[in-house]
C-alpha positions as a Markdown table, in Angstrom:
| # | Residue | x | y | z |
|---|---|---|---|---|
| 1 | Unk | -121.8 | 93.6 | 51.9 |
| 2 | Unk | -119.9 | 95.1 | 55.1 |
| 3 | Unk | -123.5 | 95.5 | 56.8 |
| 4 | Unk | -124.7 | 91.9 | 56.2 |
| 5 | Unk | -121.7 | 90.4 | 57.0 |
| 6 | Unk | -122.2 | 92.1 | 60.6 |
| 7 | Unk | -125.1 | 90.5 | 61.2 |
| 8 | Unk | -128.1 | 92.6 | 59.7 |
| 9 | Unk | -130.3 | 90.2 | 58.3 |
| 10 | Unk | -132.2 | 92.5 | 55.5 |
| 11 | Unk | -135.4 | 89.9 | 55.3 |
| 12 | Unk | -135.6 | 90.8 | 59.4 |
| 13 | Unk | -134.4 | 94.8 | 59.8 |
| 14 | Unk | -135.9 | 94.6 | 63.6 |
| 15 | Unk | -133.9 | 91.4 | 64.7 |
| 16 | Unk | -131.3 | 92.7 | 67.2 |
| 17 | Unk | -132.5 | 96.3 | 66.7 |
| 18 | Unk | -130.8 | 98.4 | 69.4 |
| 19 | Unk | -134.2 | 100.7 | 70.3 |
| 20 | Unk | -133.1 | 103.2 | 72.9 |
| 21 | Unk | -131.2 | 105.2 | 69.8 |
| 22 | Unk | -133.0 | 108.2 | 69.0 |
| 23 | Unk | -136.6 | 110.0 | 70.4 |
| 24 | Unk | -139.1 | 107.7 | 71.9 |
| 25 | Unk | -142.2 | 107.5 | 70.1 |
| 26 | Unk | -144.2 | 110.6 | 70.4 |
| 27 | Unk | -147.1 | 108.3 | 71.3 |
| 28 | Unk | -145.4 | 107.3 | 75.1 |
| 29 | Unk | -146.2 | 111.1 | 76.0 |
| 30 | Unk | -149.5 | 111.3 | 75.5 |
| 31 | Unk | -151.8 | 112.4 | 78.6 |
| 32 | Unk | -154.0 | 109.4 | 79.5 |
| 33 | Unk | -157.3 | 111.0 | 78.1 |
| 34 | Unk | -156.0 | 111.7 | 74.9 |
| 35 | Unk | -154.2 | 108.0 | 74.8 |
| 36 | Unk | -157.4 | 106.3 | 75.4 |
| 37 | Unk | -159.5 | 108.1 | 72.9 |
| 38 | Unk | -157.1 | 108.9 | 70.1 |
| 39 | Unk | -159.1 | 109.0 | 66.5 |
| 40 | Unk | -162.6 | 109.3 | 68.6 |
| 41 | Unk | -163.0 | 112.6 | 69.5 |
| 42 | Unk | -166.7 | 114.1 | 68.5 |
| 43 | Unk | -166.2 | 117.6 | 68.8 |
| 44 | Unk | -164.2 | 120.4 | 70.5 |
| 45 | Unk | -165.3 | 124.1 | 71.6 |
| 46 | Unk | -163.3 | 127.5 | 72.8 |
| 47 | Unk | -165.3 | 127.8 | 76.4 |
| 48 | Unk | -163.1 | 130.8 | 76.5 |
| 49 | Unk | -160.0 | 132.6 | 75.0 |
| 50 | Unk | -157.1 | 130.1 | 75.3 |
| 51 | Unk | -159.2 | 127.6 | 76.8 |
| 52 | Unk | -160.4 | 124.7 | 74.8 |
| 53 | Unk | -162.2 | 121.5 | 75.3 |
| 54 | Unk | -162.4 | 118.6 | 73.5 |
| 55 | Unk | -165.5 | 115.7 | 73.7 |
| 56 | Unk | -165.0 | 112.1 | 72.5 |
| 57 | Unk | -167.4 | 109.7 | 71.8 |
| 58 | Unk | -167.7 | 108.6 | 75.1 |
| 59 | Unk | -168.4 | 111.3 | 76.5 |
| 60 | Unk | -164.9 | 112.0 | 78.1 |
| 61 | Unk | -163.4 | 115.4 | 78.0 |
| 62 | Unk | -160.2 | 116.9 | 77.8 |
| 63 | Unk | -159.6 | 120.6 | 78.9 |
| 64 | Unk | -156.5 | 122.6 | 77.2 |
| 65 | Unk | -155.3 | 125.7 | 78.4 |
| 66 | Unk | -152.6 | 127.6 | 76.2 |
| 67 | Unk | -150.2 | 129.9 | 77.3 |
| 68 | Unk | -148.0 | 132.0 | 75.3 |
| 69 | Unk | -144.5 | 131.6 | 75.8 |
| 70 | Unk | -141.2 | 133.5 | 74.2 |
| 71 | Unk | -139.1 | 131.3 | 71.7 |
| 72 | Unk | -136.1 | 131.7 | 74.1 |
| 73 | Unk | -137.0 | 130.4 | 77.5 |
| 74 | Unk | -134.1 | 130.2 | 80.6 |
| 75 | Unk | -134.0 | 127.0 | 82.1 |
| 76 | Unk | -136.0 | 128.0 | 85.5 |
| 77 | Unk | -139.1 | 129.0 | 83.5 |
| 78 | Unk | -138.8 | 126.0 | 82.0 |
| 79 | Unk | -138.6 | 123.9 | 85.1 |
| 80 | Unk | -141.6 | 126.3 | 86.5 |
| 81 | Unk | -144.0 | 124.8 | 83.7 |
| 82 | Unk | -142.8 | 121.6 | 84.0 |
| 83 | Unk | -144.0 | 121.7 | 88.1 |
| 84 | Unk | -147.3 | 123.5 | 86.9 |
| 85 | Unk | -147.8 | 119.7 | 84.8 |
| 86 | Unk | -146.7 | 117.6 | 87.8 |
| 87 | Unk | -148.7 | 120.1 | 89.9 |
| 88 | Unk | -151.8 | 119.9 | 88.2 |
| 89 | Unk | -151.5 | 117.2 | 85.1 |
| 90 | Unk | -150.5 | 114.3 | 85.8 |
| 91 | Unk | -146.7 | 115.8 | 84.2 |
| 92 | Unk | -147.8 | 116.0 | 81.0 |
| 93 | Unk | -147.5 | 119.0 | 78.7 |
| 94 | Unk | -146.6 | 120.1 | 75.1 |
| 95 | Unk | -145.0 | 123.2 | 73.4 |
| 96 | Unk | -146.8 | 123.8 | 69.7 |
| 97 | Unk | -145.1 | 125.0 | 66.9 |
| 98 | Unk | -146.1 | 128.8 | 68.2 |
| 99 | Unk | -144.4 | 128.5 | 70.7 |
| 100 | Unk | -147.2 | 127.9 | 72.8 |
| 101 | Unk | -147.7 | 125.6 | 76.3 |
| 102 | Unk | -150.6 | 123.7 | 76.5 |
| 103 | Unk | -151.7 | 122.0 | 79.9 |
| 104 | Unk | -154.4 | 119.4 | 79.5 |
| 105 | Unk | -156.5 | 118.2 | 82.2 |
| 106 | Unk | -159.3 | 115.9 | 82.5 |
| 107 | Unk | -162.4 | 117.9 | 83.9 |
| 108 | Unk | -163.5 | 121.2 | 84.5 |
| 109 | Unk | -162.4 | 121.4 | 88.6 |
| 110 | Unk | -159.3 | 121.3 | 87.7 |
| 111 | Unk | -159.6 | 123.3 | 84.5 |
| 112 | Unk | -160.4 | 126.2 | 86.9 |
| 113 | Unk | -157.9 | 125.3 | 89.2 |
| 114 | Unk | -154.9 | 125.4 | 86.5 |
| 115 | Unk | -156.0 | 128.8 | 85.2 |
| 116 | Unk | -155.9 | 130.3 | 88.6 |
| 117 | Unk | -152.5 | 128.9 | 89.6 |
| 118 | Unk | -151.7 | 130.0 | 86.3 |
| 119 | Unk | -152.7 | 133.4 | 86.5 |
| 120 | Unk | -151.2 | 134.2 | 89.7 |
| 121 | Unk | -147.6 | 133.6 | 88.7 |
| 122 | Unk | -145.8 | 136.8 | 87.6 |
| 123 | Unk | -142.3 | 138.2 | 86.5 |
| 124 | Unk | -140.7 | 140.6 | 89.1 |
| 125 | Unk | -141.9 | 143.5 | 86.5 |
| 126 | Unk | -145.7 | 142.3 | 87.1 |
| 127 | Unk | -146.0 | 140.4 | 83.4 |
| 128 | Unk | -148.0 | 137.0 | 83.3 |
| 129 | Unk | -145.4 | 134.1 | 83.1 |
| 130 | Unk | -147.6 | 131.9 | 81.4 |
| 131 | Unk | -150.4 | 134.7 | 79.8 |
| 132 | Unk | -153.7 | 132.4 | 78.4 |
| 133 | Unk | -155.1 | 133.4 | 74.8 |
| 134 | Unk | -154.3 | 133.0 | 71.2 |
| 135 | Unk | -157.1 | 130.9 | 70.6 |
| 136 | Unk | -160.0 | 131.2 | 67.7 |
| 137 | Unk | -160.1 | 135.2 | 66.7 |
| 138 | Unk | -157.5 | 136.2 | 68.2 |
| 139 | Unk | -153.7 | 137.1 | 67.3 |
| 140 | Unk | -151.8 | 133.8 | 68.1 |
| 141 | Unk | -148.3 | 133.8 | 69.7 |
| 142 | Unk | -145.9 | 135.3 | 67.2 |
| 143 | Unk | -143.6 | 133.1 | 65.8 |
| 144 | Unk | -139.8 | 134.8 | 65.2 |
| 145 | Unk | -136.1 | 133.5 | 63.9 |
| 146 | Unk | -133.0 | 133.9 | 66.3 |
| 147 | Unk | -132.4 | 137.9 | 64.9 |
| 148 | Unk | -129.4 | 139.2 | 67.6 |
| 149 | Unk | -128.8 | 136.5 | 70.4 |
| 150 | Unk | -128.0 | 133.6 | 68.0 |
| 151 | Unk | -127.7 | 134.3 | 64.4 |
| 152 | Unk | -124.5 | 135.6 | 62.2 |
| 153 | Unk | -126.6 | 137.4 | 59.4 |
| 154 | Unk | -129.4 | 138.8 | 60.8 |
| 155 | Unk | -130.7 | 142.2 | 59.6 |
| 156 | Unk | -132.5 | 143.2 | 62.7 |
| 157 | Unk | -133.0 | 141.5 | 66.2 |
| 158 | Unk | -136.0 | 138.7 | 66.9 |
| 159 | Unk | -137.1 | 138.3 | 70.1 |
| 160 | Unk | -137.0 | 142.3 | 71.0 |
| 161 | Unk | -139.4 | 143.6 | 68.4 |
| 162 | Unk | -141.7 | 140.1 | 69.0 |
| 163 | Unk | -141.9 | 141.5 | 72.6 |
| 164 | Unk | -142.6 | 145.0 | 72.1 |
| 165 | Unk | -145.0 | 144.3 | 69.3 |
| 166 | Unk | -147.0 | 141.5 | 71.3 |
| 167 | Unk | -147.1 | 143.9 | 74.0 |
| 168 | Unk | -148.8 | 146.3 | 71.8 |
| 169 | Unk | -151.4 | 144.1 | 70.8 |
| 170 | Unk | -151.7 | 141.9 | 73.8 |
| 171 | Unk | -155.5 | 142.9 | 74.3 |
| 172 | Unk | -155.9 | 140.7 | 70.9 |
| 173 | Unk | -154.2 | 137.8 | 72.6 |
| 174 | Unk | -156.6 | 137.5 | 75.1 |
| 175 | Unk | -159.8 | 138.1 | 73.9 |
| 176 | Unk | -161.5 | 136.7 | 70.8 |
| 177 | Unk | -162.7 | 140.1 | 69.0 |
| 178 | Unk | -160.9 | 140.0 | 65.7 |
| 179 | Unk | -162.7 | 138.7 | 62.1 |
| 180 | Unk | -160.5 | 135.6 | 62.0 |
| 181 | Unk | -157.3 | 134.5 | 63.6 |
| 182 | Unk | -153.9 | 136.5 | 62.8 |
| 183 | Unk | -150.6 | 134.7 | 62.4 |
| 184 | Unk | -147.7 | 137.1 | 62.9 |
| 185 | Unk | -144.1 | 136.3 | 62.3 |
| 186 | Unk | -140.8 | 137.5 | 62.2 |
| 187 | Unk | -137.5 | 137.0 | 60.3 |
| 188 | Unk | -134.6 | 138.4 | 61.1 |
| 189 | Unk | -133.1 | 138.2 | 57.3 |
| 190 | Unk | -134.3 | 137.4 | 53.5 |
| 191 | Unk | -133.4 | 133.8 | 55.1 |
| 192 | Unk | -136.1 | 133.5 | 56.7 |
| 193 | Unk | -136.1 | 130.6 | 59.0 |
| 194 | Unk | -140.0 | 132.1 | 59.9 |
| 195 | Unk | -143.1 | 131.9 | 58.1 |
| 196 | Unk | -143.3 | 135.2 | 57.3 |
| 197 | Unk | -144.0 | 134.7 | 54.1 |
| 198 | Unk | -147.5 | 132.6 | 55.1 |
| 199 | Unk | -148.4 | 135.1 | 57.7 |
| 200 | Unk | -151.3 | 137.4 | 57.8 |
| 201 | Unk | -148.4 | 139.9 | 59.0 |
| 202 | Unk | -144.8 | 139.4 | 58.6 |
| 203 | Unk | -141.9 | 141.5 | 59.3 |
| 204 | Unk | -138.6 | 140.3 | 57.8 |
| 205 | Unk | -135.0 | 142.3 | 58.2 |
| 206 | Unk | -133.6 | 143.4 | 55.5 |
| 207 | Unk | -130.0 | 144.4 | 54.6 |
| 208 | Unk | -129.5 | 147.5 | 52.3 |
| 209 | Unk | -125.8 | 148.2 | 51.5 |
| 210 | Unk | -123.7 | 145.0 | 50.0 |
| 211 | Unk | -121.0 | 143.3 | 52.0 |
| 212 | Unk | -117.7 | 145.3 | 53.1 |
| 213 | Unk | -114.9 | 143.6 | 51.9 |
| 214 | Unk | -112.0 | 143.3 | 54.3 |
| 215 | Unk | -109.0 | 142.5 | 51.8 |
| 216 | Unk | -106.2 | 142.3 | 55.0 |
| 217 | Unk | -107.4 | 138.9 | 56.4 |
| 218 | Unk | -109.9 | 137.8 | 53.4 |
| 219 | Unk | -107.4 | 135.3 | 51.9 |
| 220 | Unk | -106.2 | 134.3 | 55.0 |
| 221 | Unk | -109.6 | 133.4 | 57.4 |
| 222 | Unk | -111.9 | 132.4 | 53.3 |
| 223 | Unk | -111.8 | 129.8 | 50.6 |
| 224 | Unk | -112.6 | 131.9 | 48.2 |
| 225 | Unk | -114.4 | 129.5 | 45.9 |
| 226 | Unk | -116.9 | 128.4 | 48.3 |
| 227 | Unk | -117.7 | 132.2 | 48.7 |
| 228 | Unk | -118.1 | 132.8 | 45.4 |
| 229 | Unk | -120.1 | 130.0 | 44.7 |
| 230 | Unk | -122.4 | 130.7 | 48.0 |
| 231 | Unk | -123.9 | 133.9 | 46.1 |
| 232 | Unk | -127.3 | 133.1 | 44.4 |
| 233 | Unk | -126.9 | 136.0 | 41.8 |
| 234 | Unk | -123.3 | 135.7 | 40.7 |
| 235 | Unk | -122.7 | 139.0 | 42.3 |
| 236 | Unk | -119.1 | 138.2 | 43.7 |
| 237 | Unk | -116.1 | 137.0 | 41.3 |
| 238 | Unk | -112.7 | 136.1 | 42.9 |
| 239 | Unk | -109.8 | 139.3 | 42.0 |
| 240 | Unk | -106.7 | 140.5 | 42.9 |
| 241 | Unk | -105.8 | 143.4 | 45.0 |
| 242 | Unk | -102.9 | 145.5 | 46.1 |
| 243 | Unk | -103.2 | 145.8 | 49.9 |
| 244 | Unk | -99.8 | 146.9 | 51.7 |
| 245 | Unk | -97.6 | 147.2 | 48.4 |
| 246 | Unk | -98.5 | 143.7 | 48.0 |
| 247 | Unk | -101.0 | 142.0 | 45.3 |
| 248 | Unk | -103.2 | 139.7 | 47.1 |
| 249 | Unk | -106.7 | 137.3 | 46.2 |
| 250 | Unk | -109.4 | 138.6 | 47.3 |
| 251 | Unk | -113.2 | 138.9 | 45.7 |
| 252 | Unk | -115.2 | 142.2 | 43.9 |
| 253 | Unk | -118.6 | 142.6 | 44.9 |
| 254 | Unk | -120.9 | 143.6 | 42.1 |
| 255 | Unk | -122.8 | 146.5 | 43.6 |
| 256 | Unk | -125.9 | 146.2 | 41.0 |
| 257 | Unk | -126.6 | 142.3 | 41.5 |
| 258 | Unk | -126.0 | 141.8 | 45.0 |
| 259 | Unk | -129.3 | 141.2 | 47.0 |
| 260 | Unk | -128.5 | 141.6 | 50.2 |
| 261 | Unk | -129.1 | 138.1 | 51.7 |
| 262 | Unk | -125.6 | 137.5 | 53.3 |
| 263 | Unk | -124.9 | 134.1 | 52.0 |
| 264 | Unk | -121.3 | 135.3 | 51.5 |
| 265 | Unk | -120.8 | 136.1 | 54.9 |
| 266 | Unk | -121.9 | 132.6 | 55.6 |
| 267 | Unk | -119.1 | 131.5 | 54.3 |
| 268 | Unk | -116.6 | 134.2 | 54.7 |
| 269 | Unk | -116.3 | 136.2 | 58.0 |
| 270 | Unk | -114.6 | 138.7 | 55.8 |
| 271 | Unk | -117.7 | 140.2 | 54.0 |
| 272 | Unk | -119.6 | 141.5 | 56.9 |
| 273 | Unk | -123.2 | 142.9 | 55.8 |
| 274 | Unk | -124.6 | 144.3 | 58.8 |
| 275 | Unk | -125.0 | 148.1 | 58.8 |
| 276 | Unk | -126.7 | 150.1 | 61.7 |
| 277 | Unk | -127.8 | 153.0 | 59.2 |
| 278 | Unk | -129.1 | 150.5 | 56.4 |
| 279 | Unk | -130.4 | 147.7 | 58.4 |
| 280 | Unk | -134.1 | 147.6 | 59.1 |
| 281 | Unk | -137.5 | 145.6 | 58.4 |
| 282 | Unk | -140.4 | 145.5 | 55.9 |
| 283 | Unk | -144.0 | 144.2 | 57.0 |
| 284 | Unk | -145.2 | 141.7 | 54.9 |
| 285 | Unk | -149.1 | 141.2 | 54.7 |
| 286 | Unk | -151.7 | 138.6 | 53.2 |
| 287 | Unk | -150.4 | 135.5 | 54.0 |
| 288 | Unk | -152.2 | 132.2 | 54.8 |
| 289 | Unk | -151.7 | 128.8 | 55.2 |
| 290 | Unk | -155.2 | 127.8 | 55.4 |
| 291 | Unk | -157.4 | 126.6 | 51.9 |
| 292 | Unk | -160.4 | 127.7 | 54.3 |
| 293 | Unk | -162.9 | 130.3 | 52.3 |
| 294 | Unk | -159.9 | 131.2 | 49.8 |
| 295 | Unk | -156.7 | 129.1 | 48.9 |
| 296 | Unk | -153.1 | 129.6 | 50.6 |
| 297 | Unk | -151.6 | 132.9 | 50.3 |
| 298 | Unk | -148.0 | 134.4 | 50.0 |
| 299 | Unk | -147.6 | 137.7 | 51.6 |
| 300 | Unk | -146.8 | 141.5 | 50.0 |
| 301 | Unk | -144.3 | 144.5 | 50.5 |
| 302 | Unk | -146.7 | 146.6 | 52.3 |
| 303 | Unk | -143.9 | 149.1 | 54.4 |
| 304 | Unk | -140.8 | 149.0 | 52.3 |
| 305 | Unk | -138.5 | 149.7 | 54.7 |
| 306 | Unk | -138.7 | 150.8 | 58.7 |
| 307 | Unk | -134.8 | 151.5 | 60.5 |
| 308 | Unk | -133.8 | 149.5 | 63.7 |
| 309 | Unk | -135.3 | 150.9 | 66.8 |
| 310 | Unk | -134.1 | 149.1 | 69.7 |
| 311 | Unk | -135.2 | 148.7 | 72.5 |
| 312 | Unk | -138.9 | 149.0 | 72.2 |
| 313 | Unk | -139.6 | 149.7 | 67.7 |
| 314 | Unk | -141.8 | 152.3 | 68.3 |
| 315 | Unk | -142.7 | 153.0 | 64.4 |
| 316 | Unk | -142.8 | 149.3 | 64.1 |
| 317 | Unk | -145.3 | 148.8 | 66.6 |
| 318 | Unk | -147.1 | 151.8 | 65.5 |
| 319 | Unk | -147.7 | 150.2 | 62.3 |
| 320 | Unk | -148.6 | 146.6 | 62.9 |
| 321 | Unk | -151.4 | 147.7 | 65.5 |
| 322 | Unk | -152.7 | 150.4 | 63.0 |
| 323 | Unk | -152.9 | 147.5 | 60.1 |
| 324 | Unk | -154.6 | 145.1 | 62.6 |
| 325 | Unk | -157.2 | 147.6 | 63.5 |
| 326 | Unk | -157.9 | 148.9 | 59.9 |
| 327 | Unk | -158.6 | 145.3 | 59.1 |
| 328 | Unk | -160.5 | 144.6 | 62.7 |
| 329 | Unk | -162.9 | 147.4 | 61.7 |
| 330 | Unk | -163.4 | 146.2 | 58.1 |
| 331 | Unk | -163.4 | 143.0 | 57.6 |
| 332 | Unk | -166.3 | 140.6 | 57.3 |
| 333 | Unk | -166.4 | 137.7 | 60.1 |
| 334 | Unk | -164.1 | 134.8 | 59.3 |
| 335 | Unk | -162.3 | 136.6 | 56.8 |
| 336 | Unk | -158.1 | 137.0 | 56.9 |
| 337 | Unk | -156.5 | 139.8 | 56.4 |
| 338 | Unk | -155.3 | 139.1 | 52.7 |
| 339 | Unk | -158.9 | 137.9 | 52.1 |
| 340 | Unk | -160.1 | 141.5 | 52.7 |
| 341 | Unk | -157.4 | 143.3 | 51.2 |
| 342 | Unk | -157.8 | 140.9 | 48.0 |
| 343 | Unk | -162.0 | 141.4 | 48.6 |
| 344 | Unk | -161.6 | 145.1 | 48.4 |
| 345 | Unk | -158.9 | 145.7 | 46.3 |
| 346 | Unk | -155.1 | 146.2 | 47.0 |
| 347 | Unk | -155.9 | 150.0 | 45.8 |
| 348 | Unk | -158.1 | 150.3 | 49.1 |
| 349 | Unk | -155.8 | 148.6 | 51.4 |
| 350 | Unk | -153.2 | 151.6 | 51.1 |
| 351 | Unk | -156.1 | 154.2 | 51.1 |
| 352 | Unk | -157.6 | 152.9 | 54.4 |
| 353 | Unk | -154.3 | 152.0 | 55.9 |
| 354 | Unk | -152.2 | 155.3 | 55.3 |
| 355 | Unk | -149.7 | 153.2 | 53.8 |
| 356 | Unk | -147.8 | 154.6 | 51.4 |
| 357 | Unk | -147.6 | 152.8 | 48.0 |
| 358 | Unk | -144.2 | 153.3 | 46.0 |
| 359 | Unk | -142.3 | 151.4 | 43.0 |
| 360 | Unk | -140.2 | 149.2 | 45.9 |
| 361 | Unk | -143.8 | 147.2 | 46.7 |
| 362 | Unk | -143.8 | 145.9 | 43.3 |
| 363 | Unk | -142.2 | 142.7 | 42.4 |
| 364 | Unk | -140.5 | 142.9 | 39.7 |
| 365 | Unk | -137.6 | 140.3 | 40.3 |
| 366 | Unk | -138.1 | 137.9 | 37.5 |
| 367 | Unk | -142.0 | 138.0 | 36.5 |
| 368 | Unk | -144.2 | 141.1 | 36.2 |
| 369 | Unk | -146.1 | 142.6 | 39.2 |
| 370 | Unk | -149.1 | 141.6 | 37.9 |
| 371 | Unk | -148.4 | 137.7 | 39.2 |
| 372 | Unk | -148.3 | 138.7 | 42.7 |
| 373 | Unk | -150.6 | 141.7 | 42.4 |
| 374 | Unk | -154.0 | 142.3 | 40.6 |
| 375 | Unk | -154.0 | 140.0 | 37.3 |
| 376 | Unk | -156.2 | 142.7 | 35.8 |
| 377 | Unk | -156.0 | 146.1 | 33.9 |
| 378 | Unk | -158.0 | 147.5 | 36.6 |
| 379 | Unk | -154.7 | 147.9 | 39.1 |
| 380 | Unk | -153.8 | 151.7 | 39.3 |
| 381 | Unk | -150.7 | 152.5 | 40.2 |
């Protein structure tokens, strides 16, 4: 074989291995602390909220402060945390998958010291650059898709409504008052890049209206086959078309099947979805990834539908805060929002909430609502 006769000796894969192709190994960026006791750590605490400390066997500690950061960072803000690490960690930091920056430092001095010089640093506006919290009871730093700035099919933007919604509930980030933690998350479409749907509270964009077909440059900018094929429910079928005296291919869009998801626009520019009047959000609520009291969740239709509200999503907002405060009241201490709504009863969740409960929260795709509801006769509708 081609490979072998190059020189790759299969009985010795590493002999003449070129190793600076690819990441290093994650393990060459570990802060001292944590390289020395890695798989010995006795315990950890939360001294505070977004400051944690860890204890190994031998008594060493390692202090971590996390900061919420935005998804979408510019270059300077970057650099700015990178000279906090060199300033006060020996360079080393990490970004979690929230989104999150975590300094870690060695003992409490300079614990104390970090979170001042951390804590002094503001935006022109008079925001924290690098706010701490998110830790134990508390709402974590919402994780969001690319919605606007990036993406080709969103239904709604990301990284305004994650803004004006953690502004809303920014008291939660920083102080540790809640039952249990709450994930929120964000997706822009029914794609959902997020983890909405294993969120205590998701909001995902939605499309309502099918694609607009644009038969003057369809045949010219598609291949119509791969658009046709790109449709998960067999809503489009390739046609023909008279368009300027002249029959030309093009594709039908059946109304009835269509879901909304935009896969067609993936691969055709010429079947735009986005609509200003029919794009807008549902919130999604229940979900977990933890098996801790109660087994993972998947999320439910709570809002079927809220419009586009740019800049600031005022009826968004409204609603996400009054969810997490119904639930902050009512709850029982460690348990999640789905655990409560599932411990009281659906039924009750819409009574204490406000929330209105129609025939669009019931999920009736391909199984009956009882799968993803109550699995008993006791469910009233």
């Amino acid at each position: 074989m081609a490979f072998i006769s190059s020189g790759y000796n299969p009985e010795k894969p590493m002999e003449g291995r070129i190793t600076d192709i690819g990441p290093r190994s994650f393990e060459d960026f570990y802060p001292p602390v944590i390289k020395r006791n890695k798989g010995k750590w006795d315990y950890h605490e939360i001294l505070e909220p977004g400051i944690l400390v860890h204890v190994a066997e031998n008594g060493e500690k390692c202090f971590t402060v996390r900061c919420g950061a935005a998804r979408l960072m510019s270059v300077s803000l970057i650099r700015e945390a990178c000279d906090i690490a060199d300033k006060h960690c020996g360079g080393h930091l990490r970004w979690t998958t929230r989104n999150n920056i975590e300094f870690m430092v060695e003992n409490e001095a300079a614990m104390k010291s970090l979170v001042a010089d951390l804590k002094d640093r503001k935006f022109a506006g008079g925001s924290n650059k690098f706010p701490i919290g998110g830790t134990g009871a508390a709402i974590s730093n919402m994780i969001h898709t690319q919605g606007w700035v990036h993406c080709h099919t969103p239904a709604m933007d990301a990284s305004g409504p994650v803004k004006a919604v953690m502004d809303e509930v920014f008291d939660y980030f920083q102080s540790m008052k809640l039952p249990a933690p709450i994930r929120l998350a964000l997706a822009c479409c029914l794609n959902m890049c997020g983890a909405v749907h294993a969120s205590d509270i998701g909001i995902v964009g939605i499309h309502r209206k099918p694609p607009i077909v644009d038969n003057e440059v369809l045949d010219n900018v598609c291949e119509i086959p791969l658009a046709v094929a790109a449709c998960p429910t067999g809503a489009i079928k390739p046609t023909k078309t008279d368009f300027d005296g002249k029959k030309i291919n093009s594709v039908s869009v059946n109304e009835d099947r269509c879901m909304y998801c935009g896969n067609c626009y993936t691969m055709c520019p010429a079947l735009p979805l986005a609509d200003y009047q029919g794009d807008g959000c549902v919130i999604m609520v229940g979900g977990k990834v933890s098996n801790r009291i109660s087994m993972p969740k998947l999320a439910k239709v709570v809002v079927a539908y809220i419009p586009n509200e740019p800049p600031r999503w005022p009826t968004l907002t409204k609603a996400i805060k009054h969810i997490i405060e119904v639930y902050s009241k009512n709850a029982k201490k460690y348990e999640r929002v789905g655990e409560w709504a599932e411990r009281i009863g659906w039924e009750k969740f819409f009574e204490l909430t406000g929330l209105e409960f129609t025939h669009h929260l019931i999920d009736d795709f391909r199984d009956p609502a009882y799968y993803t509801w109550r699995q008993s006769t006791q469910f009233k509708f």
